[in-house]
C-alpha positions in Angstrom: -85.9 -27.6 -49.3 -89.0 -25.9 -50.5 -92.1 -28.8 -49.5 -93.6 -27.7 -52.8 -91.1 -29.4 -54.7 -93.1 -32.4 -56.3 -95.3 -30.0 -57.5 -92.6 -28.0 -59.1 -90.7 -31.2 -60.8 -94.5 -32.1 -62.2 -94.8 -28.9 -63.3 -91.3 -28.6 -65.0 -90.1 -32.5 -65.8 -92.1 -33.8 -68.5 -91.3 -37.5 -67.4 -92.7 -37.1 -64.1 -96.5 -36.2 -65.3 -97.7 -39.4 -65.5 -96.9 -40.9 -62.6 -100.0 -42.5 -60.3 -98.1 -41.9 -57.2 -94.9 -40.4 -55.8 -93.7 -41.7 -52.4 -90.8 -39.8 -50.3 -88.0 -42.4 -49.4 -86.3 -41.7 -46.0 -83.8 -43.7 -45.7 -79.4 -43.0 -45.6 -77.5 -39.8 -44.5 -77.7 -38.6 -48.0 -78.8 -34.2 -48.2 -80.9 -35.4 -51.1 -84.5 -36.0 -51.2 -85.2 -39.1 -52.5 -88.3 -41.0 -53.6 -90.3 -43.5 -55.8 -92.7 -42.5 -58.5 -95.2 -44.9 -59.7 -96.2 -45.2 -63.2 -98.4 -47.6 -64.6 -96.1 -50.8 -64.6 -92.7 -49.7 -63.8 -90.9 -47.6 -60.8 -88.0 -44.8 -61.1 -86.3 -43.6 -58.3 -86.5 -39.4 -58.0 -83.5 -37.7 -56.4 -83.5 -34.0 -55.6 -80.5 -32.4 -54.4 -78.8 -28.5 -54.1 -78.2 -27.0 -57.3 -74.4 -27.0 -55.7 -74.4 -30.6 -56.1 -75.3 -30.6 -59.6 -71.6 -31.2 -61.2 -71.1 -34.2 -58.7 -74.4 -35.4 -59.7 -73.8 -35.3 -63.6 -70.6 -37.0 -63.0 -72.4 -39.7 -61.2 -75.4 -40.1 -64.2 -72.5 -40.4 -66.6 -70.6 -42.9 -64.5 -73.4 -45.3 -64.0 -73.4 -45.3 -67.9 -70.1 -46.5 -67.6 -71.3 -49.5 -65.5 -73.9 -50.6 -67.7 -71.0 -51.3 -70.0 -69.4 -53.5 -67.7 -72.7 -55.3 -66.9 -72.9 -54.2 -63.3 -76.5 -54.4 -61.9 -76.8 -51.3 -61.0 -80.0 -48.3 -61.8 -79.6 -46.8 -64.9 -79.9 -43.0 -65.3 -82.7 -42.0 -67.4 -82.9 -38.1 -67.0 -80.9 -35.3 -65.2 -81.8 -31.6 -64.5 -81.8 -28.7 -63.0 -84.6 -26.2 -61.9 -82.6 -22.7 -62.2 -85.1 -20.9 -60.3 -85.7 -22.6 -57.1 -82.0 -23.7 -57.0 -82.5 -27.5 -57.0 -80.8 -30.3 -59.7 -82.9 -33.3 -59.8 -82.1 -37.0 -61.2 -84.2 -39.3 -62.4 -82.6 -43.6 -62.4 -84.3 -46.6 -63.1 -85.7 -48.4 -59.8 -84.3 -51.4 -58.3 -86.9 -53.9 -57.2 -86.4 -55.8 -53.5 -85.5 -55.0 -50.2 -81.8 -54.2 -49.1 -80.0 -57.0 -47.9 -79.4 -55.2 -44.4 -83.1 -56.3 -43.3 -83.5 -59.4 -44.8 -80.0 -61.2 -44.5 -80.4 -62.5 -41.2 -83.7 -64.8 -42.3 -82.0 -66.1 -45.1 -79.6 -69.3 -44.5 -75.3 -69.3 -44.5 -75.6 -71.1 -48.3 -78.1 -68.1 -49.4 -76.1 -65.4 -47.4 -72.7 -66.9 -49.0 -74.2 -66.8 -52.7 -75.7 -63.2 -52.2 -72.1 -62.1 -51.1 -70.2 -64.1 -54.0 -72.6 -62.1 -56.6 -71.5 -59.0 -54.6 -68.1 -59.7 -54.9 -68.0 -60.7 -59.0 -70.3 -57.1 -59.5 -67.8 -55.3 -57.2 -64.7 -56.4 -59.3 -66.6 -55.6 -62.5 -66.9 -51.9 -61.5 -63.1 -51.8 -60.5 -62.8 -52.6 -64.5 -63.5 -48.7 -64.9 -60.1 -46.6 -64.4 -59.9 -43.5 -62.9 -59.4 -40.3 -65.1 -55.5 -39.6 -65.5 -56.0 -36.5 -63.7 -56.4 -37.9 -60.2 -53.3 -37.8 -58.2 -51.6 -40.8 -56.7 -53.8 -42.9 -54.2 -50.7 -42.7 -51.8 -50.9 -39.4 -51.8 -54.5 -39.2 -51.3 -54.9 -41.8 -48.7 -52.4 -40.9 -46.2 -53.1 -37.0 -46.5 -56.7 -38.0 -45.3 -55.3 -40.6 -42.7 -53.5 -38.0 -41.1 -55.9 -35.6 -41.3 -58.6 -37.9 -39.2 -55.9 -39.1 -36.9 -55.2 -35.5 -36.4 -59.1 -34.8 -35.7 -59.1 -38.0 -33.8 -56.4 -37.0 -31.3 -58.5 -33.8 -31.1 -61.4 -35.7 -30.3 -61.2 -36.7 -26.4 -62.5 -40.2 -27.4 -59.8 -42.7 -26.8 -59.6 -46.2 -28.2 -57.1 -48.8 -26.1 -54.0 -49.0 -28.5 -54.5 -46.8 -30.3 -50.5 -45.7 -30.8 -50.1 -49.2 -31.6 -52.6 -49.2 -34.4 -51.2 -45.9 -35.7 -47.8 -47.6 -35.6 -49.1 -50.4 -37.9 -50.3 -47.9 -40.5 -47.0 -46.3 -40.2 -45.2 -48.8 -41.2 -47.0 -50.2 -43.7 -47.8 -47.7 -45.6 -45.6 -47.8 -48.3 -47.9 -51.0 -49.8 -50.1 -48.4 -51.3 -47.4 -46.9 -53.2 -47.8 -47.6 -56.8 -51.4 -49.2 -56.6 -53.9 -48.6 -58.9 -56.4 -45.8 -59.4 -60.0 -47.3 -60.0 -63.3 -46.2 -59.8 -64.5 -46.9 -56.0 -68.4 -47.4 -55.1 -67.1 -46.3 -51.2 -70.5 -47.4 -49.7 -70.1 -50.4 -50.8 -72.4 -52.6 -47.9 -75.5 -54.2 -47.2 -77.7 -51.3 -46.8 -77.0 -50.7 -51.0 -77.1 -54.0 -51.7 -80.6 -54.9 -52.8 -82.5 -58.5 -52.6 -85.1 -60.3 -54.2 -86.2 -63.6 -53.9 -83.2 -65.0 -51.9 -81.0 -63.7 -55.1 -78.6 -60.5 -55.4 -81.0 -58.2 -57.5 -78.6 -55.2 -57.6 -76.4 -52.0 -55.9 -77.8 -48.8 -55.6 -76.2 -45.0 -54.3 -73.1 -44.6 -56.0 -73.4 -40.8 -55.0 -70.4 -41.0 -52.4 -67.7 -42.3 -55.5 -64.2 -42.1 -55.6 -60.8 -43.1 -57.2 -58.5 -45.3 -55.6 -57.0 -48.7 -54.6 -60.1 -50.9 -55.2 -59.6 -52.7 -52.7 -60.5 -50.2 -50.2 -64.1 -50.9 -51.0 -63.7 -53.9 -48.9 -63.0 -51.9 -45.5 -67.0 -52.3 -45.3 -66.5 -55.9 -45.2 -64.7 -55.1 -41.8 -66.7 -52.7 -40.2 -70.6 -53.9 -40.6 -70.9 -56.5 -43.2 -69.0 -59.6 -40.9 -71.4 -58.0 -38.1 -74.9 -58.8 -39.8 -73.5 -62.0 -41.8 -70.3 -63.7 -41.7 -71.0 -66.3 -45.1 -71.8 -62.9 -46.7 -68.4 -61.4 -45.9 -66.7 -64.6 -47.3 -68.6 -64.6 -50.2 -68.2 -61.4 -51.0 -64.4 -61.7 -51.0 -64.1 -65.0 -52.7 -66.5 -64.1 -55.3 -64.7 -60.8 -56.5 -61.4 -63.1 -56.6 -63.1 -66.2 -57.7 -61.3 -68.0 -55.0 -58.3 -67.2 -56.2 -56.9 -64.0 -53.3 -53.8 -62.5 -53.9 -51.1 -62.8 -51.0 -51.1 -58.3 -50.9 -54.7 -58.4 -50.2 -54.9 -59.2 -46.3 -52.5 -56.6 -46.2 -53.6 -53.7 -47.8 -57.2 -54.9 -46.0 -55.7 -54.7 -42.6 -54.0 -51.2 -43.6 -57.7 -49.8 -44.6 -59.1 -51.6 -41.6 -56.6 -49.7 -39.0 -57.4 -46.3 -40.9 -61.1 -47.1 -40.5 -60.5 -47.1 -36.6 -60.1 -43.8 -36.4 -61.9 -41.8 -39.4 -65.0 -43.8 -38.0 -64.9 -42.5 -34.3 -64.2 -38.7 -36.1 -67.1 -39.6 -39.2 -69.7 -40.6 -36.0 -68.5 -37.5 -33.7 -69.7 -35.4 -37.0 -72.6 -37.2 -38.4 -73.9 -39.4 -36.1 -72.9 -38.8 -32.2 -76.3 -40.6 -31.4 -74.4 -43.6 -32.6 -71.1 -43.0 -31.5 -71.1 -46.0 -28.7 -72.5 -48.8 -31.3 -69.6 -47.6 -33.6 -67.1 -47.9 -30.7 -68.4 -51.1 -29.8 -67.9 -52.1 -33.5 -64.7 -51.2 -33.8 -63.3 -53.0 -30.5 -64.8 -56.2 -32.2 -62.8 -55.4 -35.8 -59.7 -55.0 -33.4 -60.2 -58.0 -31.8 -60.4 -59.9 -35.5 -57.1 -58.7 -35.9 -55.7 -58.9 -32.2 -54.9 -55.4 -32.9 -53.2 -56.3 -35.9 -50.5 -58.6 -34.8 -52.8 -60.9 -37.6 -54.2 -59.8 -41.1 -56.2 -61.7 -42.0 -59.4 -61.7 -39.7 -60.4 -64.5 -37.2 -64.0 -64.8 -39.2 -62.7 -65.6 -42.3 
């Protein structure tokens, strides 16, 4: 990406040319560049991406429209574009002030941990309240084709995780429990890392840019990989806040299912993305196995 680029957006995006300061933000895996511009008394948050990704992008914008309707606390979009000539889309969102709960959640107590993940959990079911368009197929269909396409890349892999034919087998045969559930919008990043803090309190989620449509409760397979990790009172909260205490006898199923699947898409995803990390992901995974005694149990040992 061109390292001109701030001086092309203040050149073409009107919005942009008073800002005091703008500060590159380097955190996630996202292609994007990302950063904060300062105005006088307020923040946004600049994202600049491939023109490729433009269509994903504008789909995004529009969607967290949608969530402002269903009171989610989430940025709000405030301008989208696209500079034709040096082949970039930018977008422009409303900035989210705190720090994300991934760094601060360990100097906070269980009560204020537990609370922050309750107010995850109520925000989390208010963005499953937006259905997916009637165009997407089935989330059976969609699920297991991409199971079996990272089991497939997982027995490809040479990395071997004890059992592994045994947690297959579980998916197997429980697979038919995603027949016939719903299709609902799905944040599918949904974690500590987007979850921002401010003064002990849930101040909002942020990066909706990997979406989906599904079963919505997939989103908690986070819940199972690196949110019990970092806090356990979280992870309670979280679940007992989007069901207001109130969990449905399916659920520890279907989480189990999406916890077994996670076992190997997460070996092939850090092969990929991330070999540096590949170990503390394997590491991570034998602890969510354990939870589950390899799934002879649903519902987790934590909870």
């Amino acid at each position: 990406m061109n390292d001109n680029i701030i001086e092309i957006l203040l050149e073409k995006v009107k919005l942009l040319q008073n800002a005091i300061k703008i500060e590159e933000l380097l955190k996630g895996y996202s292609p994007d560049k990302k950063f904060v511009v300062y105005f006088d008394n307020y923040k946004f948050l600049l994202r600049v991406g491939a023109i490729e990704s433009y269509q994903k992008k504008k789909a995004e914008y529009q969607l967290l429209n949608q969530m402002i309707k269903f009171n989610v606390q989430s940025s709000q979009p405030i301008d989208i574009g696209m500079i034709d000539e040096f082949d970039y889309c930018y977008t422009i969102y409303s900035y989210i002030e705190g720090t994300d709960a991934k760094e601060v959640i360990h100097t906070l107590t269980p009560k204020e941990q537990y609370r922050i993940g309750v107010k995850a959990g109520t925000q989390l079911s208010r963005m499953h309240l937006y259905k997916a368009p009637s165009t997407i197929n089935t989330w059976y269909d969609r699920a297991m084709e991409k199971h079996y396409r990272y089991l497939d890349a997982y027995r490809n892999s040479g990395i071997k995780i004890e059992n592994d034919e045994k947690i297959s087998t579980f998916i197997e045969k429980n697979k038919h429990y995603l027949k016939h559930r719903p299709n609902s919008f799905q944040h599918d990043d949904y974690h500590l890392g987007n979850i921002i803090v401010k003064n002990k309190k849930f101040a909002g989620i942020i990066d909706f840019n990997n979406f989906d449509w599904g079963d919505p409760f997939h989103d908690f397979v986070k819940v199972a990989l690196f949110q019990r990790e970092l806090s356990i009172p979280f992870s309670i909260g979280q679940i007992e806040g989007y069901f207001d205490n109130n969990i449905p006898k399916e659920f520890w199923m279907l989480y189990s299912i999406y916890a077994a699947m996670v076992i190997f898409s997460s070996v092939v995803w850090s092969l990929r993305f991330a070999p540096d990390q590949l170990d503390g992901m394997i590491s991570r995974l034998y602890v969510l196995l354990e939870d589950h005694k390899y799934f002879d149990t649903l519902k987790p040992k934590w909870y």
